[in-house]
N, C-alpha and C positions, 0 to 999 in steps of 0.2 A: 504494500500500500504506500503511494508517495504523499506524499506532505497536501500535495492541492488537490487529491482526492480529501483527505481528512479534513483542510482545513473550508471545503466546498458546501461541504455536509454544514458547515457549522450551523447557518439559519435555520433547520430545519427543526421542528419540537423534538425532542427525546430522541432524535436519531441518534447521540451522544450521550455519553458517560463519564462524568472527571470522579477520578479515585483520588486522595490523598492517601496516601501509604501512610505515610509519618510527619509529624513537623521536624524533626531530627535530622541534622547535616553537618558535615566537617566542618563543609566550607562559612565563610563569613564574609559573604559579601555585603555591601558595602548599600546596594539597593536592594537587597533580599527582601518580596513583596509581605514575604509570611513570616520576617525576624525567625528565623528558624537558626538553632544550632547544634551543637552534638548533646547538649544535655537535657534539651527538650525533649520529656518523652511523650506529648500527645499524642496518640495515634488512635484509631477506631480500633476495636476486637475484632484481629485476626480471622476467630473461629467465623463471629459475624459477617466479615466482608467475603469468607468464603461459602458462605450460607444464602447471603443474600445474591452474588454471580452465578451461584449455582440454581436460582431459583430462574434465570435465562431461558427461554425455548427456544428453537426453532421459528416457532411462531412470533413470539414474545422476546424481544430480545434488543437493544441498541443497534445498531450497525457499526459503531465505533466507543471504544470502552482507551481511555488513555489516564493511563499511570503516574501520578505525579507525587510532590509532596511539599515539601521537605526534600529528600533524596530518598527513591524508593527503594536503591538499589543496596539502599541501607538493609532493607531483608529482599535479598534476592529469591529466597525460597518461598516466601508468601507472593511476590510479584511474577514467579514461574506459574506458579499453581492458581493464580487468580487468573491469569491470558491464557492457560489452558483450560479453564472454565470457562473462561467467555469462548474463544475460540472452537470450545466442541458445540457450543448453541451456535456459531455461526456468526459470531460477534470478530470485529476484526480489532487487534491492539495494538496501543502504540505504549512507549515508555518519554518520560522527558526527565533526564538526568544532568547532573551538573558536571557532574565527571571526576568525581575526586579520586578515583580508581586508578585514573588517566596518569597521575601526576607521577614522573619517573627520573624527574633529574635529564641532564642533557644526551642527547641520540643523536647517530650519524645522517646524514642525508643520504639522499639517492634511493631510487627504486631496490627493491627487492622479492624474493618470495616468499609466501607468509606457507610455514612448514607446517602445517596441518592442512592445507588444502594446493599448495603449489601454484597457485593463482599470484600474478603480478604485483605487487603493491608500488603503485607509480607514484611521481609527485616527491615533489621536497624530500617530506618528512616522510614517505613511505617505508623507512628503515624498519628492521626488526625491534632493534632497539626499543626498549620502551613499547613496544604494541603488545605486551603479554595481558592480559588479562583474567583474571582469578575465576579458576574454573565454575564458583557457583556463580557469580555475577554473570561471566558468560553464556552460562545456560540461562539463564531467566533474561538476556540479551536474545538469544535463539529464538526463545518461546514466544514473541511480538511479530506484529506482524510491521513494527516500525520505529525506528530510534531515534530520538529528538536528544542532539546535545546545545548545554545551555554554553555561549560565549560571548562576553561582550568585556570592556575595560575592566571591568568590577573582579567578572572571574578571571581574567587574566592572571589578576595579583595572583590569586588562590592556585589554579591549573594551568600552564605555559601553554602558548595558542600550539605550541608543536607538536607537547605530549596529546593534547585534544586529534590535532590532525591525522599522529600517529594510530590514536585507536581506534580514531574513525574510518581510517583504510583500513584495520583489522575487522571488524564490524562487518564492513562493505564484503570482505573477502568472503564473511558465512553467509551471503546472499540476504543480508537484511537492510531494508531499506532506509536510509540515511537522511537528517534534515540537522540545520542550524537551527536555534534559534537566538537569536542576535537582538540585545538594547541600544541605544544609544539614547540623544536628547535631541533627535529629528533629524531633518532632511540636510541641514545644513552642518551635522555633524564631521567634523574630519578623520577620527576614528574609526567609525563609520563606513565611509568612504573606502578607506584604507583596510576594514576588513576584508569587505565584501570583494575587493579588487584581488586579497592573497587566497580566499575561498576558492576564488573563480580560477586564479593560477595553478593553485593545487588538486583542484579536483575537475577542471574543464569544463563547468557549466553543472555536472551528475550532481552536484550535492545541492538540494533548494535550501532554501532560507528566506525562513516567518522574521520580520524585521518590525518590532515595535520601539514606541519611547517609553522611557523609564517615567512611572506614574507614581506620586506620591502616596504610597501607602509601606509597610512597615517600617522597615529601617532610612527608605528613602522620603520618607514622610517632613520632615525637618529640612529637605535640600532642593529636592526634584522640584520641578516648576508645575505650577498650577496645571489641574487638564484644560484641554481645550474648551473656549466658553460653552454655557451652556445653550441650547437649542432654544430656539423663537418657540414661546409657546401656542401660538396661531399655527404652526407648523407641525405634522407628526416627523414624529424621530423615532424608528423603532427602535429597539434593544433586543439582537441576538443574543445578548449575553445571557438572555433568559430562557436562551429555549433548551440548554442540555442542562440535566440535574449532576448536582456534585453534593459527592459524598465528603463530608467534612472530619477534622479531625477528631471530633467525639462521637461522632457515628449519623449528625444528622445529616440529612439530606436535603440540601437547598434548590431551590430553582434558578440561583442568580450566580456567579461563579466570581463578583467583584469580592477584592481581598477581604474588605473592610463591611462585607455583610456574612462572608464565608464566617469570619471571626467572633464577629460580635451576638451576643445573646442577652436574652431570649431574642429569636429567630423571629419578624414582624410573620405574621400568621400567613399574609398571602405569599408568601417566602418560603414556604414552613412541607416540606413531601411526603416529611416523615422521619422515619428511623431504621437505618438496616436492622437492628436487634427486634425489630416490631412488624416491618414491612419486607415485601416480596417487590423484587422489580415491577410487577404487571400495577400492585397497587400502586408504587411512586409511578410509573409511566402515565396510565389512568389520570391522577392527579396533578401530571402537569400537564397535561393534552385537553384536560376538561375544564379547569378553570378557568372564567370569562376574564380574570385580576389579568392573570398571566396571558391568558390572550389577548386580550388588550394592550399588554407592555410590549409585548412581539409584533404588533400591528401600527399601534400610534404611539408609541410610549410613555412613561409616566408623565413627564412634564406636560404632553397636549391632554392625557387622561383627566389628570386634577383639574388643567384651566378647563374644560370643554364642560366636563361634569363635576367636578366634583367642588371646594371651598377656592378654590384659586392656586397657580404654581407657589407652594412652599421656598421659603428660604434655602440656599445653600445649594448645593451640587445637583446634580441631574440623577445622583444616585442616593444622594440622600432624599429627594424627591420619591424616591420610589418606596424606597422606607419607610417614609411619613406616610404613604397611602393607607395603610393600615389602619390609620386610625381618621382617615375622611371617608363617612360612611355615606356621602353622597356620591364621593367615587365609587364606594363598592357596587351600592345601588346605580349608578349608568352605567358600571364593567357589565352587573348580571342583566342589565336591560338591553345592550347594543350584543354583548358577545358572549350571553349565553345559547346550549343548544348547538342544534346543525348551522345555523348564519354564523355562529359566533366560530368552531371548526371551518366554515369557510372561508371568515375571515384571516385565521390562522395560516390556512393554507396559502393564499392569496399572498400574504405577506413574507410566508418562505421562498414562495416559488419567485418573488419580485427580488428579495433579496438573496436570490443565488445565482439570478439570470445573468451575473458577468462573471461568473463562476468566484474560483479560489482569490485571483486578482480582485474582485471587486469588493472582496469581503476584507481581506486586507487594505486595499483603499479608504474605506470606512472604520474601521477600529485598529489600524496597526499603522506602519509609520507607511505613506500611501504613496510616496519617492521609490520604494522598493520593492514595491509590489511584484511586479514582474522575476520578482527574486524565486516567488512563492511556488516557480514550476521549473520542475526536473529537465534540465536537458532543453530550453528555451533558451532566446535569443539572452544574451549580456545588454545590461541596461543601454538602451541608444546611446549613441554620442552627447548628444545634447544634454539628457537628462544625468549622463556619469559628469556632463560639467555642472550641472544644479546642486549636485551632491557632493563636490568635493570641497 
């Protein structure tokens, strides 16, 4: 599965599934969205999160289940055996790791062959050196059907961009499908610039890259620059971000995936899926597919929700907006008058199918950093001339 098949799906209601494994990480980056470190142990119940992918069918099931955390690779053996659940329903998975595995101290250049499979490893850093990887973490690397590594300034400190490249040709070489994913502070970043330009050298265009800006929420809270303003409220603005449920690190399960609603509790109700220790995937699915709150966020979003029906747009962010709905019961009342029912499912649908119709590119245009867009597919053209000069 390549990166712009997954990241294409995203509009769609419950086509997707975010896992947090663990808040737990070596590393200490610098903008880490979830302040996560190695002595955090939040995490959901194991037995639960195996309980509740196992309750997947055929029938019944995500189309895409992706691994995250903290660092999931932090339990390799719970991350094996959860992609092999999803996977025997027919679920396809991805992992997104930070890479602290990766880290090996300096390695030689130059292509080589990687000795378990005899396949090429081209490019710079395709040395042996440093590409060994710890045989459990490997396997539950195998067992996805896609590998997302994190890199940008921040991890640099933490993981050398080489050691990263190094294991990413390892990776490549067990036939598993490869992505970046890359921050910076936008379009006009020169970092930036200068990554995506040694990506492109070292891997020839095969490895994509999801390219966002660093957004004030945990440790970047205090530094990173305000988001982008907020939306006219005479205007709809949907929010994809509510259409895949994530399993958070105490076990609930949210409809929204922003940092800063993942975290905070109690959970606003129309937020609220449930609980893996309580619930089966078909019930949380059910419940994000049928309520008119969250149809409505997916169609018009919060800010046009509250002006159009309900007390007026609240103070503050476009996501604290969505927060506050909770308790304006005049929105709730025009969510279940406009987009309860079959109109209200039409409308949902209507609103995926609009926002996927410029596929993987147009969804990164919209919520990622929209310069790089064209990053986001495997084996596509390198940014035009023009726009590699906009960006440098």
């Amino acid at each position: 599965m390549e990166l712009a098949e997954l990241v294409a799906r995203r509009p769609f209601p419950a086509a997707g599934l975010l896992i947090g494994l663990t808040r737990r990480c070596p590393l200490r980056c610098a903008h880490c969205s979830t302040g996560s470190d190695l002595f955090t142990r939040q995490e959901p119940d194991g037995g639960q999160l195996e309980r509740f992918v196992g309750s997947f069918t055929e029938e019944n099931r995500p189309d895409v289940v992706m691994l995250t955390g903290g660092e999931p690779l932090l339990l390799p053996a719970l991350a094996e055996r959860l992609s092999t659940l999803a996977r025997r329903a027919g679920s396809r998975t991805a992992l997104l790791s930070g890479m602290f595995f990766a880290r090996s101290g300096s390695g030689r250049s130059g292509s080589a062959r990687d000795g378990s499979t005899g396949r090429r490893l081209s490019g710079r850093y395709g040395g042996r050196r440093g590409a060994a990887i710890p045989p459990a973490i490997l396997r539950a690397i195998r067992s996805v059907d896609h590998f997302s590594a994190s890199l940008d300034v921040h991890h640099e400190r933490e993981v050398p961009r080489a050691d990263v490249f190094r294991a990413l040709h390892r990776i490549r070489a067990e036939g598993v499908a490869v992505s970046l994913h890359l921050t910076g502070t936008g379009a006009a970043d020169p970092y930036l610039a200068g990554l995506t330009r040694a990506v492109e050298e070292e891997f020839g265009g095969q490895v994509p890259c999801l390219v966002n800006e660093v957004r004030a929420f945990g440790r970047a809270a205090s530094w990173a620059r305000p988001a982008r303003s907020g939306p006219d409220p005479a205007a709809a603005s949907p929010c994809s971000m509510a259409a895949w449920p994530v399993v958070a690190f105490d076990g609930r399960v949210l409809a929204c995936c922003n940092q800063d609603t993942v975290d905070r509790r109690p959970v606003p109700a129309h937020l609220d899926l449930g609980h893996i220790g309580a619930d089966d995937w078909a019930t949380v699915r059910r419940r994000a597919l049928e309520s008119p709150v969250l149809r409505m966020l997916r169609t018009v979003g919060p800010t046009h929700l509250a002006a159009r029906y309900g007390s007026g747009p609240p103070a503050g962010s476009y996501c604290d907006g969505c927060r506050a709905l909770g308790g304006d019961e005049a929105a709730m009342a025009g969510a279940q008058a406009v987009a309860g029912g079959a109109a209200g499912a039409l409308l949902d649908l209507t609103a995926a199918v609009r926002g996927s119709r410029e596929g993987a590119q147009g969804v990164v245009r919209r919520h990622g950093c929209a310069a790089y867009a064209p990053l986001v597919v495997a084996g596509g053209p390198a940014l035009p001339e023009s726009e590699a000069e906009e960006v440098r």
